[in-house]
C-alpha positions in Angstrom: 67.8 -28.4 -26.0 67.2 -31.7 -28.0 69.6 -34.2 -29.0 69.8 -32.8 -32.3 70.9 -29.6 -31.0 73.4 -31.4 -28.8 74.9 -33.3 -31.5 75.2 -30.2 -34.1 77.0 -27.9 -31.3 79.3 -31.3 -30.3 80.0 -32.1 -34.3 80.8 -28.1 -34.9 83.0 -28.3 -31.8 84.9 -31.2 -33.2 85.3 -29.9 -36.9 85.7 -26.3 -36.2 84.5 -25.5 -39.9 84.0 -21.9 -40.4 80.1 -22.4 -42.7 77.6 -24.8 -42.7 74.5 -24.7 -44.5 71.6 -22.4 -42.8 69.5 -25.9 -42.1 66.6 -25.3 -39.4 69.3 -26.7 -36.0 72.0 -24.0 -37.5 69.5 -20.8 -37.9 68.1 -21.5 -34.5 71.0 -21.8 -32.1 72.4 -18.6 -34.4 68.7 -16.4 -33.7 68.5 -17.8 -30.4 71.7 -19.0 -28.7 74.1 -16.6 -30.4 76.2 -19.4 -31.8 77.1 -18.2 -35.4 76.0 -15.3 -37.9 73.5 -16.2 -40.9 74.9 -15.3 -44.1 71.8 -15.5 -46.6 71.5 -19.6 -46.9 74.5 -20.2 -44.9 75.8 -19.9 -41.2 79.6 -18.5 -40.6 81.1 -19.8 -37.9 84.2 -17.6 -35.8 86.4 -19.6 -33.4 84.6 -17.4 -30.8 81.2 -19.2 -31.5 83.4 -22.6 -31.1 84.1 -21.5 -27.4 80.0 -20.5 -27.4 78.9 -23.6 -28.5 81.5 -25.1 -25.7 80.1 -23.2 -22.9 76.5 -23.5 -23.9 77.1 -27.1 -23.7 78.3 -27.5 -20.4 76.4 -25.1 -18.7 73.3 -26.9 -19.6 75.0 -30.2 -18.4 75.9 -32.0 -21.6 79.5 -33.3 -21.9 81.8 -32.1 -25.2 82.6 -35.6 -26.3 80.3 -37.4 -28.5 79.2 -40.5 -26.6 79.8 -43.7 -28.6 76.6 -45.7 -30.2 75.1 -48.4 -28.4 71.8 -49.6 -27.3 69.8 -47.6 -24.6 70.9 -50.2 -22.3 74.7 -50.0 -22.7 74.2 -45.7 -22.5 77.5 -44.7 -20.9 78.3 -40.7 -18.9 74.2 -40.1 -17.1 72.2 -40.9 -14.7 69.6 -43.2 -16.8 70.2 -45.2 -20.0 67.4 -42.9 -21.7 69.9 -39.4 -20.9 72.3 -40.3 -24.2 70.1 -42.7 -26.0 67.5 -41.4 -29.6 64.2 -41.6 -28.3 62.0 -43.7 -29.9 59.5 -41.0 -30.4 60.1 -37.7 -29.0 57.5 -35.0 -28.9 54.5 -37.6 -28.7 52.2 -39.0 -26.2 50.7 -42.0 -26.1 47.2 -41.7 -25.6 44.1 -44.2 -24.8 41.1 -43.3 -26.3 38.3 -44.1 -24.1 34.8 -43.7 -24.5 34.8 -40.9 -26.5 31.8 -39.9 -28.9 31.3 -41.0 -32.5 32.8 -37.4 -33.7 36.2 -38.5 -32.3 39.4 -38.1 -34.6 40.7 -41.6 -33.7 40.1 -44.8 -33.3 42.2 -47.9 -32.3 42.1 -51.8 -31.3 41.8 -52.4 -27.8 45.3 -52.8 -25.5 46.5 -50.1 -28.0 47.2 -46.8 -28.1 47.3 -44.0 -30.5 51.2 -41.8 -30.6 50.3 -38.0 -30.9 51.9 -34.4 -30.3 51.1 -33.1 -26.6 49.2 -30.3 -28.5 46.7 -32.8 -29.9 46.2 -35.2 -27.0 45.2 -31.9 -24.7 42.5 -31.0 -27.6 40.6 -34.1 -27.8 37.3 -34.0 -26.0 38.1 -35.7 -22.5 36.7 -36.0 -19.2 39.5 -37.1 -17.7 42.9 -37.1 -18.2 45.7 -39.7 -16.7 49.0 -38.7 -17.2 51.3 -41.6 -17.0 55.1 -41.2 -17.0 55.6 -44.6 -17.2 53.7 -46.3 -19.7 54.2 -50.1 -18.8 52.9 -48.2 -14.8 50.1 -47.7 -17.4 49.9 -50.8 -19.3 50.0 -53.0 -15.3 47.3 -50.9 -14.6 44.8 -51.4 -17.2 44.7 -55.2 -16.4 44.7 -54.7 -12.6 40.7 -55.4 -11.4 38.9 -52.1 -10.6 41.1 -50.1 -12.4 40.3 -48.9 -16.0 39.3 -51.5 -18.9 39.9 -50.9 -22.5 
């Protein structure tokens, strides 16, 4: 579930409105999650799917209340300040381009990297392929002696 999701069920929780406009968030959880009824452009809402969107909530471990804004460092309610904090840029990879032919669909300055759907990163032609959960584990490592130069 993304934090958009999250947000939408918490923000229909808290208003309890009976429609909302069929936007791409609303016509998913209502095909997939059960959570609402699509009425042409719309979604109708029952109090029934407020108790849905409730329990779908907390059984994947997300609390009702909306946390309060702050920086990633001040998160508040999880384990890690990154659990109730936007990601700066979720669904994308950073990848390193190394040494890859003239035919390559990127190219970028040295002691940079290039942001890019999963998808992507797994098509380009590679030999190999660090994964790095971490990136500044990444970043130490490129200027460590022996270990890869860019």
């Amino acid at each position: 579930m993304t934090n958009a999701e999250v947000a939408f069920l918490r923000n229909l929780i808290a208003s309890a409105v009976s429609e909302r406009q069929g936007g791409p968030i609303a016509r998913r959880l209502a095909e997939e999650e059960g959570v609402g009824r699509i009425d042409r452009s719309r979604v109708l809402y029952t109090p029934q799917d407020h108790i849905r969107a409730g329990n779908l909530l907390r059984t994947r471990g997300y609390p009702l209340d909306i946390p309060a804004a702050g920086s990633r460092s001040s998160a508040q309610g999880a384990a890690s300040e990154k659990v109730n904090a936007v990601p700066v840029a979720q669904q994308l990879v950073a990848t390193v381009l190394l040494n890859l032919r003239e035919s390559a669909p990127a190219v970028h300055a040295p002691g940079c990297f290039v942001a890019m759907p999963w998808h992507q990163a797994l098509a380009l032609p590679y030999q190999v392929l660090m994964v790095c959960e971490t990136w500044s584990h990444c970043c130490s490592c490129t200027s460590t002696p022996g270990c890869l130069s860019m």
